[in-house]
C-alpha positions as CSV (number, residue, x, y, z in Angstrom):
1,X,-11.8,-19.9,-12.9
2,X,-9.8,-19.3,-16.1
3,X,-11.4,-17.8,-18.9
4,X,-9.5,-18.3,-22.4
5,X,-11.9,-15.4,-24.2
6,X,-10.4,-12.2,-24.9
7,X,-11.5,-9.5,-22.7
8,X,-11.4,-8.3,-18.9
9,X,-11.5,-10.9,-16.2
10,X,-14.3,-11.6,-13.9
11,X,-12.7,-9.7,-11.3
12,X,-12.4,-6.2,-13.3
13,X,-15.6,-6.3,-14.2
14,X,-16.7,-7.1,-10.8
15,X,-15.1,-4.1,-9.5
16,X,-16.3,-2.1,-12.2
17,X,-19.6,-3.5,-11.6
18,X,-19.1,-2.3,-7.5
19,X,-17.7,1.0,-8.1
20,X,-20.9,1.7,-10.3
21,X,-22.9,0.1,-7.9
22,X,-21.4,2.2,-4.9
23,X,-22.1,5.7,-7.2
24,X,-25.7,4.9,-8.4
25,X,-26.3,3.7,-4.8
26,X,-24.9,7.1,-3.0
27,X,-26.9,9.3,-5.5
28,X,-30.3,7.7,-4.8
29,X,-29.6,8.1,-1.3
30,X,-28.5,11.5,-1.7
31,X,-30.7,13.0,-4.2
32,X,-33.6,10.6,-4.0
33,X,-36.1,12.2,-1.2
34,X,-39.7,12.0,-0.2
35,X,-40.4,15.4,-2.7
36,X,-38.8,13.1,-5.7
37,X,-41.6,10.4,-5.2
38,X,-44.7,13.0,-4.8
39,X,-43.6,14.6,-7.9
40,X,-44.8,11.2,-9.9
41,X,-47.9,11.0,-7.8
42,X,-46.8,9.3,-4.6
43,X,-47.3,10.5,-1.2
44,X,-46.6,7.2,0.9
45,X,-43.4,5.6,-0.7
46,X,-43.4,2.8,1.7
47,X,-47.1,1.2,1.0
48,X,-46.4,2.1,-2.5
49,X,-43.3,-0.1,-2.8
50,X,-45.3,-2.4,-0.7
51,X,-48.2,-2.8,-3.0
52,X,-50.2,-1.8,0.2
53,X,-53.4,0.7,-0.8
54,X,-53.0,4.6,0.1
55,X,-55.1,7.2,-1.2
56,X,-51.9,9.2,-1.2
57,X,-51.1,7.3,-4.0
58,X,-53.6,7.1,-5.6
59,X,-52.3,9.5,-8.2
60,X,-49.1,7.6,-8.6
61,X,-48.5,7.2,-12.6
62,X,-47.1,4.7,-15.0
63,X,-43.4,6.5,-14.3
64,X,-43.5,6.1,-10.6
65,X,-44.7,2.1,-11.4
66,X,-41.9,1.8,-13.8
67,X,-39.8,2.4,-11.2
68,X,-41.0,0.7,-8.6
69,X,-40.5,-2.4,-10.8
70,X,-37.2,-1.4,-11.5
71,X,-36.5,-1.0,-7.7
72,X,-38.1,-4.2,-7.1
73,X,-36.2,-6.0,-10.0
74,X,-33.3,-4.8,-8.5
75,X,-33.8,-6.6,-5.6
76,X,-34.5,-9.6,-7.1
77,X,-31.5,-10.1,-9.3
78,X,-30.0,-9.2,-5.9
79,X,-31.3,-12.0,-4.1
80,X,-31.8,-14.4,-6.8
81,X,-28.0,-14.6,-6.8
82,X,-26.9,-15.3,-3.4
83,X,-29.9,-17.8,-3.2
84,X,-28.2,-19.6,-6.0
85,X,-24.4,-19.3,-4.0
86,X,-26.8,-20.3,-0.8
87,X,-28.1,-23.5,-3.0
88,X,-24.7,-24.5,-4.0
89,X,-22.8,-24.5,-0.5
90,X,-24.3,-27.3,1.1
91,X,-24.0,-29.8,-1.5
92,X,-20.3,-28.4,-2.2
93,X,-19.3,-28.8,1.5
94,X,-21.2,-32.5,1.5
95,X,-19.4,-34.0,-1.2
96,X,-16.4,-32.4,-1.6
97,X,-15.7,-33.0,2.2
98,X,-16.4,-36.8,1.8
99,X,-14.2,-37.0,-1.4
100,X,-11.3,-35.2,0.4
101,X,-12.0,-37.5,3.9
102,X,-12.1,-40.9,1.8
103,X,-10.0,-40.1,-1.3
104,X,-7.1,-40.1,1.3
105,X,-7.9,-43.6,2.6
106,X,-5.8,-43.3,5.5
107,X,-6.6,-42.5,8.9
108,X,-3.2,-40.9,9.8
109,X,-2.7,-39.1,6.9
110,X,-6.4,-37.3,7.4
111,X,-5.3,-36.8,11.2
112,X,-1.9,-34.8,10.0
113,X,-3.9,-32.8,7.4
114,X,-6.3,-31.7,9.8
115,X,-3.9,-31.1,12.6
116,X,-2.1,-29.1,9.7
117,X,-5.2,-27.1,9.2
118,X,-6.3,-26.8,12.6
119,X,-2.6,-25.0,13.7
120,X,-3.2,-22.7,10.1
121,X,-6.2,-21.3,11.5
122,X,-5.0,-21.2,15.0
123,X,-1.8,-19.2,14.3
124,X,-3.6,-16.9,11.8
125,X,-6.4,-16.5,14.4
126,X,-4.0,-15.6,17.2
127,X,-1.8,-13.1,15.3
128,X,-5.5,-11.4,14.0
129,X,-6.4,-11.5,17.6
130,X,-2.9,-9.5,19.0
131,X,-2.8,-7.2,15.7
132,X,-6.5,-6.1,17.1
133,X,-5.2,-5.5,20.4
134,X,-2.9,-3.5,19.9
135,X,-4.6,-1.1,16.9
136,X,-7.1,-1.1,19.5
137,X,-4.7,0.7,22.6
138,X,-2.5,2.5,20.5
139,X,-5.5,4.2,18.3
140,X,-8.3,3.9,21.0
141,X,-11.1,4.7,18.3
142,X,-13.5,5.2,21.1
143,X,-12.4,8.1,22.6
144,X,-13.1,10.3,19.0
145,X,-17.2,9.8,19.7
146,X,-18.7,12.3,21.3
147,X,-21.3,11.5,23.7
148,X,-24.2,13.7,21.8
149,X,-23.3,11.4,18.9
150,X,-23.3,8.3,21.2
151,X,-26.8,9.0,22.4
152,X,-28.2,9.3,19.1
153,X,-27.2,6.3,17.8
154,X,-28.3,4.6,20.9
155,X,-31.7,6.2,20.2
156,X,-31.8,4.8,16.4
157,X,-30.4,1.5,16.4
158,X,-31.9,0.5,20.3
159,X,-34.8,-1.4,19.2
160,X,-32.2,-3.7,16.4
161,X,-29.4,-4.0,19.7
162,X,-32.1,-5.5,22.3
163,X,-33.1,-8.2,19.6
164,X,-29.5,-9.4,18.8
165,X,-28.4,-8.9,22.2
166,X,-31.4,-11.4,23.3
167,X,-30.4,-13.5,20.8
168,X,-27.3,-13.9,22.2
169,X,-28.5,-14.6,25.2
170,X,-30.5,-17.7,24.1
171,X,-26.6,-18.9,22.2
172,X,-25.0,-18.0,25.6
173,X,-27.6,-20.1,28.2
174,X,-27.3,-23.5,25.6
175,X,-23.3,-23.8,27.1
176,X,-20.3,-25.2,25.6
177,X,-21.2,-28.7,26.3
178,X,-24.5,-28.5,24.5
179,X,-23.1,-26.4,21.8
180,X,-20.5,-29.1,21.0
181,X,-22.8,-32.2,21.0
182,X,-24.7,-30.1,18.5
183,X,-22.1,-30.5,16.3
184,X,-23.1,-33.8,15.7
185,X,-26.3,-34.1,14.3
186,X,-29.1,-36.4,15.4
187,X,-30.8,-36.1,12.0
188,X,-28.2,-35.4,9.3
189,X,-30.5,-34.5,6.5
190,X,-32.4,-31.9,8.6
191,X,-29.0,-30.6,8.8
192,X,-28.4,-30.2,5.1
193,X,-32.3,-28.8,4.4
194,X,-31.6,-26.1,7.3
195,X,-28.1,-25.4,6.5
196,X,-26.6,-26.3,9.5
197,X,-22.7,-26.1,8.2
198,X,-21.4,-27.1,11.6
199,X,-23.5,-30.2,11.4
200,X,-22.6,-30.5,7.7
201,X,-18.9,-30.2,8.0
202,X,-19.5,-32.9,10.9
203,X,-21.9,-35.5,8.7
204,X,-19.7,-35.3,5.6
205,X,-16.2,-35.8,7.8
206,X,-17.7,-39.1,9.6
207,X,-19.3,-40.3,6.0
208,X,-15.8,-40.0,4.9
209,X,-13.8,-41.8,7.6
210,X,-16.6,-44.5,7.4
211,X,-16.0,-45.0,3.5
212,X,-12.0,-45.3,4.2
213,X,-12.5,-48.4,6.6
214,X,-14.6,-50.6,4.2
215,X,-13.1,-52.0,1.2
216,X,-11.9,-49.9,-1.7
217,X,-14.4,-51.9,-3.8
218,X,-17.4,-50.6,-1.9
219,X,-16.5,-47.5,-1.1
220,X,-15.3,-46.4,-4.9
221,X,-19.1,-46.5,-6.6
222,X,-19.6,-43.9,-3.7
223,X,-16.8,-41.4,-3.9
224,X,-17.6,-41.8,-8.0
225,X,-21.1,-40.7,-7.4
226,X,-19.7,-37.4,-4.8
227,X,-17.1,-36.8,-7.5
228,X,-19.5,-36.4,-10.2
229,X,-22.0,-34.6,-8.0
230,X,-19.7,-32.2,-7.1
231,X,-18.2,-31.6,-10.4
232,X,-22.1,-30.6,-11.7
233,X,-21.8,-28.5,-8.7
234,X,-18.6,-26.7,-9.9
235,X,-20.0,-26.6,-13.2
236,X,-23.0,-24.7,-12.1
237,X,-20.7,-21.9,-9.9
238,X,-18.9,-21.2,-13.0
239,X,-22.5,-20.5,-14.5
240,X,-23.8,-18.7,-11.8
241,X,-20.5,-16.3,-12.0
242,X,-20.9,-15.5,-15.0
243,X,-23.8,-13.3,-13.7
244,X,-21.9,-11.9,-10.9
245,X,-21.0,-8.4,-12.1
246,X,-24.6,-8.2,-12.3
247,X,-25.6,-9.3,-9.5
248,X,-23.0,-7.4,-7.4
249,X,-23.9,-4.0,-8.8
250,X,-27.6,-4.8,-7.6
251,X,-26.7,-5.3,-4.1
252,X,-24.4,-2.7,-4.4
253,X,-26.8,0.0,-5.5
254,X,-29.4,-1.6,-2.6
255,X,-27.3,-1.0,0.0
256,X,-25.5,1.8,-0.6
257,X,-29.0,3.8,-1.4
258,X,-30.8,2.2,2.3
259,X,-28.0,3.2,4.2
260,X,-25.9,5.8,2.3
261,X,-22.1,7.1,3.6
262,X,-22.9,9.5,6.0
263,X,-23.2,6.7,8.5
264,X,-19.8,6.4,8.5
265,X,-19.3,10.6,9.5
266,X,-20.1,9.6,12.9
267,X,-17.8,7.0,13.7
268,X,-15.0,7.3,11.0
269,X,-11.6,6.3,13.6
270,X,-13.3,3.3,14.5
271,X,-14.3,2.4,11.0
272,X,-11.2,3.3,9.8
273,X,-9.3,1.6,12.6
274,X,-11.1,-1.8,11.5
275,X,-10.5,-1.4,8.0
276,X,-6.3,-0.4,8.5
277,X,-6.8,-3.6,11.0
278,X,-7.7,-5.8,8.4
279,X,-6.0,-4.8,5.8
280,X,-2.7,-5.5,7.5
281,X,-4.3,-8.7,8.6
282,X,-5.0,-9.3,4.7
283,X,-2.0,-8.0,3.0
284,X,0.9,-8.1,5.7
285,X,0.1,-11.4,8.2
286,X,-1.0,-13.2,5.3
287,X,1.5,-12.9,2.6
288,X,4.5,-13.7,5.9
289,X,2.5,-16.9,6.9
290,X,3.0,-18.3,3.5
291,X,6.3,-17.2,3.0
292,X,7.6,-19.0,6.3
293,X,5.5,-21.5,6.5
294,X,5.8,-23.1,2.9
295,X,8.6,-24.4,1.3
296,X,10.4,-22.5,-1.5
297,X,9.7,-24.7,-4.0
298,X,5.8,-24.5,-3.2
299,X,6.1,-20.6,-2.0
300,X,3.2,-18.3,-4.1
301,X,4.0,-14.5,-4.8
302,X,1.3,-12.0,-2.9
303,X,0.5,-11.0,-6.4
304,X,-0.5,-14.5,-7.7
305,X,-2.4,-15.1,-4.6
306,X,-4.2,-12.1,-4.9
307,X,-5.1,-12.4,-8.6
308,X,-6.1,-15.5,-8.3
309,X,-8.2,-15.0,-5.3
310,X,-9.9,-11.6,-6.7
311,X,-13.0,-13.0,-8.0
312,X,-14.3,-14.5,-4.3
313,X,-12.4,-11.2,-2.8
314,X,-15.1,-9.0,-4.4
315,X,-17.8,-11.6,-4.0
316,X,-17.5,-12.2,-0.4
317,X,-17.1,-8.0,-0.4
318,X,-20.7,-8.0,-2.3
319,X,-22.1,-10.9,-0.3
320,X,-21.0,-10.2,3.8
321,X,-21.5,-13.9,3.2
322,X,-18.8,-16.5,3.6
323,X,-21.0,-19.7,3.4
324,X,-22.2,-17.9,-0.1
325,X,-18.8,-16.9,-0.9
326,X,-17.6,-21.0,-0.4
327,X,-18.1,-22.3,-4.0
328,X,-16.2,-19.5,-5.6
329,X,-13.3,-19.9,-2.7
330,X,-12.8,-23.7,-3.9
331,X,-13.1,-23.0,-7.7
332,X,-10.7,-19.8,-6.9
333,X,-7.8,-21.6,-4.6
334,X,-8.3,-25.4,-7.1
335,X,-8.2,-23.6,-10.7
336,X,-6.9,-20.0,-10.1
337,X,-4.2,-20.7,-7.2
338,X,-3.6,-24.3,-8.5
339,X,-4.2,-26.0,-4.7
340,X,-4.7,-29.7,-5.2
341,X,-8.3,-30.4,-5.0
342,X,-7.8,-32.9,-1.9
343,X,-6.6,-30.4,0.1
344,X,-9.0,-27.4,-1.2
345,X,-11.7,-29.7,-0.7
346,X,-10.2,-30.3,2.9
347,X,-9.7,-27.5,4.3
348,X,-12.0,-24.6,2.6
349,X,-15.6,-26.2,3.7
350,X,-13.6,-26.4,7.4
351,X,-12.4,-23.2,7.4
352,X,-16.1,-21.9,6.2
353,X,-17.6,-23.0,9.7
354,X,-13.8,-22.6,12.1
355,X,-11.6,-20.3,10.5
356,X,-12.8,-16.3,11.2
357,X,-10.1,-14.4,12.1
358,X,-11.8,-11.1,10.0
359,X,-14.5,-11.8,12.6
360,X,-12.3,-12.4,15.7
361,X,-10.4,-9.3,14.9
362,X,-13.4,-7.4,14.0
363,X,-14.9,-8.5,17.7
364,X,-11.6,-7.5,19.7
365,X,-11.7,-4.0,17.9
366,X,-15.3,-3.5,18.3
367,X,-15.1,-4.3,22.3
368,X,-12.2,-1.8,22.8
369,X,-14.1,0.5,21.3
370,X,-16.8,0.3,23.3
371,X,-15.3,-0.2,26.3
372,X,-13.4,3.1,25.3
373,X,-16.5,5.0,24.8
374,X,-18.2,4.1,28.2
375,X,-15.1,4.6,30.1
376,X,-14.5,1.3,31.1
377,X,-11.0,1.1,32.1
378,X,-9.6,-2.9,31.0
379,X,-6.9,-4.8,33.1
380,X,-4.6,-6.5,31.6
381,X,-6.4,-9.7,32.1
382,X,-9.7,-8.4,30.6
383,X,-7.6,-8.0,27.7
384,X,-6.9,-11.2,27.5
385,X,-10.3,-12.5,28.4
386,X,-11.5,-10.0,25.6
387,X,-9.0,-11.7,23.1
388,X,-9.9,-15.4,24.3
389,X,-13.5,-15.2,24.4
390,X,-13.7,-13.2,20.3
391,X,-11.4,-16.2,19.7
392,X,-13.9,-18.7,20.7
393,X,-16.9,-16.8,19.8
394,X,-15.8,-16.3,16.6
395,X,-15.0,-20.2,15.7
396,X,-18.7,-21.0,16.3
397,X,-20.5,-17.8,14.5
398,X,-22.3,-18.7,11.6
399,X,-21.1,-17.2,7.8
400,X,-23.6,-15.2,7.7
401,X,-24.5,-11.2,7.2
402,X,-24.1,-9.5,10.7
403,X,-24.0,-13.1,12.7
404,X,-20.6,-11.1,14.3
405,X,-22.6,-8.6,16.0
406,X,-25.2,-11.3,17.9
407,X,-22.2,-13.0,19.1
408,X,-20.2,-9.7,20.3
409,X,-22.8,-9.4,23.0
410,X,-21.3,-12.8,24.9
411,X,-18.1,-10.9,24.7
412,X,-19.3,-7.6,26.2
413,X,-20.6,-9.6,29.1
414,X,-17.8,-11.1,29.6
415,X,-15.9,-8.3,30.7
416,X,-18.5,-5.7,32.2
417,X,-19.3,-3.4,28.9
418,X,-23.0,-2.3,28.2
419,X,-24.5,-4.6,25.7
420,X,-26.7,-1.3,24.2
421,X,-23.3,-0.8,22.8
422,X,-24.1,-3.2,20.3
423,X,-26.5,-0.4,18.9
424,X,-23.2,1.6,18.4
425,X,-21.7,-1.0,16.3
426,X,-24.9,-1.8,14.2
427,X,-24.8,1.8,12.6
428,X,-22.1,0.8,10.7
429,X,-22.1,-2.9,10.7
430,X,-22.9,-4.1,7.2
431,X,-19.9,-2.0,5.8
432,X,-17.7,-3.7,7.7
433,X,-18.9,-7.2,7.8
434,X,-18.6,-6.7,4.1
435,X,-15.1,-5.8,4.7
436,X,-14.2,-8.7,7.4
437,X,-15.7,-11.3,5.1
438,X,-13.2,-11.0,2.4
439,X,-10.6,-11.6,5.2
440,X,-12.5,-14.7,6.3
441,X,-12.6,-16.3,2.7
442,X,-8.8,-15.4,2.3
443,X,-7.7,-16.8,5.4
444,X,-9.6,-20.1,4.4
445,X,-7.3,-20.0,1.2
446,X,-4.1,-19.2,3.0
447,X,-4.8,-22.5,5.1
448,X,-5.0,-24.5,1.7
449,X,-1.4,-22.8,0.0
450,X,0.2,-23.9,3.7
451,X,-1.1,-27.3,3.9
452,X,-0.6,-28.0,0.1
453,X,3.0,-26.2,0.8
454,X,3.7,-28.8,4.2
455,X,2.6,-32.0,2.5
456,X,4.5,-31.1,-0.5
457,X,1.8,-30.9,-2.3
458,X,2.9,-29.5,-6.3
459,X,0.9,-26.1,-6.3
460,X,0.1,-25.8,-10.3
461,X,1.4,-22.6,-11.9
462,X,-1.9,-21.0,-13.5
């Protein structure tokens, strides 16, 4: 999204609006206790927040109700905004998948784009995959936790781990049959009203091929209508971002005053060791793939890529949300990167539901780690079992906040480790799914600048 008005760009002010948001957050946290509630009349915070009655509170005053609303406002604007992103992605996927699928009107030419995209986000995945297992031997995060500090997070987080783990359980007993006839849907539209992107992705990808074997003449009223309807639809994200700073410094301050940064004391090598991970994932893998793979002619600098790709950077940072994230990631890679809007509208509602190599490599790290800490000593083999199945588990995990962590269980099964180590990796989850979600959306953009740069595609200087 270009923006001709003088002033900073969304992306400054969004970091602006998350480095405020991080320092409001940590000072509530910090300073913000059980004393600092009863000294505006509240004993019980929690039924006061709730609206539930207390006669602890019953001397609460108008302050401790003004801020109460403002916590609760807080929230709101919070929610209210990824509710909108939420709102947006299925119709973006629908239509802009169908326009891509039928505006090419040829069968073989849709089979070499999506072969093209499927060996993008299988080269990217693998490299994510090896870069993870070998941060993972070299530093081998899990032998800086001590065992007191193992057995109190177990203790906190126990209750959390045995519902995702049985979760997984429930993914794991469907099989890989029955999860890949799920892909296609036996009711379409109870895909689209439950969000199904799988199923989504699938609907809109058949609607497409179906509308390039009838005649142009039928098929055109059609692709008109998804053109216009996903033009409102771009129309509206550029609305909706105009709020973002806002909204971003709402979840910000939410989460960072629930869960503060001490959580990250206790486990700062593996954190750390996940965040050097994907950073060199982000700014090292990345950056080679589209030199080498990419003509010169159609090669983008880092630095353009970057810029142009800040504003749904810091939003899938804000979000942990890649499905959110998707309507920003087109309008970022078609206007701000210059992709053609065939092959955005390709490959970034694809790589939403397949490409996760932020995930993958966060799952490889995380089962190291753990197998580390227990003293489970890997073969060589179990490496690569570990590096398959975070592969496969990672295509079919949804792009949603902390999705990463139910799957990780079928992983940790896989190769003899606890699954109460999940409770481990839940302490610090959300700050790293925040982080692994910007590699997610980036990767889905990197797979758009390759394909455009193989099918000689003119990449628009912007």
């Amino acid at each position: 999204m270009t923006d001709s008005r003088p002033g900073l760009a969304l992306h400054w002010k969004v970091l602006i609006a998350l480095a405020m948001g991080v320092l409001l957050g940590a000072a509530i946290h910090e300073f913000w206790t059980a004393s600092t509630w009863s000294r505006f009349g509240v004993g019980n915070s929690a039924d006061f927040r709730a609206f539930r009655p207390n006669p602890a509170n019953d001397a609460a005053g108008a302050a401790a109700v003004v801020i109460r609303f403002a916590a609760d406002l807080n929230d709101f604007v919070g929610r209210l905004f990824l509710q909108a992103l939420r709102f947006i992605a299925v119709p973006i996927v629908l239509f802009s998948l169908i326009i891509a699928v039928a505006g090419v009107g040829d069968l073989r030419k849709i089979g070499r784009i999506g072969l093209k995209t499927l060996l993008c986000f299988g080269a990217t995945l693998v490299i994510a995959v090896t870069i993870a297992v070998v941060l993972g031997k070299v530093v081998a995060p899990g032998t800086f936790v001590t065992a007191q500090t193992r057995a109190h997070i177990l203790a906190q987080y126990a209750g959390e781990a045995t519902q995702r783990v049985a979760t997984a359980h429930q993914l794991k007993d469907q099989g890989v049959w029955a999860y890949l006839l799920g892909i296609i849907p036996t009711n379409p539209f109870n895909a689209f009203a439950n969000a199904q992107m799988m199923q989504v992705v699938a609907s809109a990808f058949l609607l497409g091929i179906g509308l390039t074997l009838i005649p142009r003449e039928r098929s055109a009223p059609v692709v008109a209508f998804c053109e216009g309807v996903t033009e409102a639809v771009m129309a509206l994200v550029r609305l909706i971002m105009f709020f973002a700073p806002l909204a971003v410094f709402c979840l910000i301050v939410q989460f960072v005053a629930s869960v503060g940064v001490g959580a990250l004391k206790s486990v700062l090598v593996y954190c750390l060791c996940v965040i050097g991970g994907l950073a060199i994932v982000l700014f090292l893998e990345y950056p080679a793939l589209m030199y080498a793979l990419t003509p010169r002619q159609n090669r983008m600098t880092p630095g353009r890529f970057f810029r142009g790709m800040a504003p749904a950077m810091t939003l899938a940072f804000s979000s942990s949300s890649s499905s959110a994230t998707l309507p920003v990631t087109i309008q970022c890679a078609r206007d701000r990167l210059g992709v053609p809007s065939d092959i955005v509208n390709f490959v970034c509602p694809i790589g939403t539901t397949l490409n996760m190599d932020g995930t993958a490599f966060y799952q490889v790290i995380s089962v190291l780690f753990l197998a580390q800490l227990y003293g489970v000593d890997l073969t060589l083999a179990q490496h690569a079992t570990v590096g398959v199945m975070s592969a496969v588990v990672a295509v079919g995990t949804p792009g949603l906040p902390g999705a990463s962590v139910i799957m990780m269980a079928i992983v940790l099964e896989s190769v003899g480790i606890p699954t109460e180590g999940v409770a481990i990796i839940l302490a610090v989850d959300r700050v790293l799914d925040m982080c692994r979600t910007i590699v997610n959306v980036s990767g889905d953009a990197v797979a758009c600048v390759v394909v455009a740069g193989t099918e000689k595609a003119a990449v628009q200087s912007k």
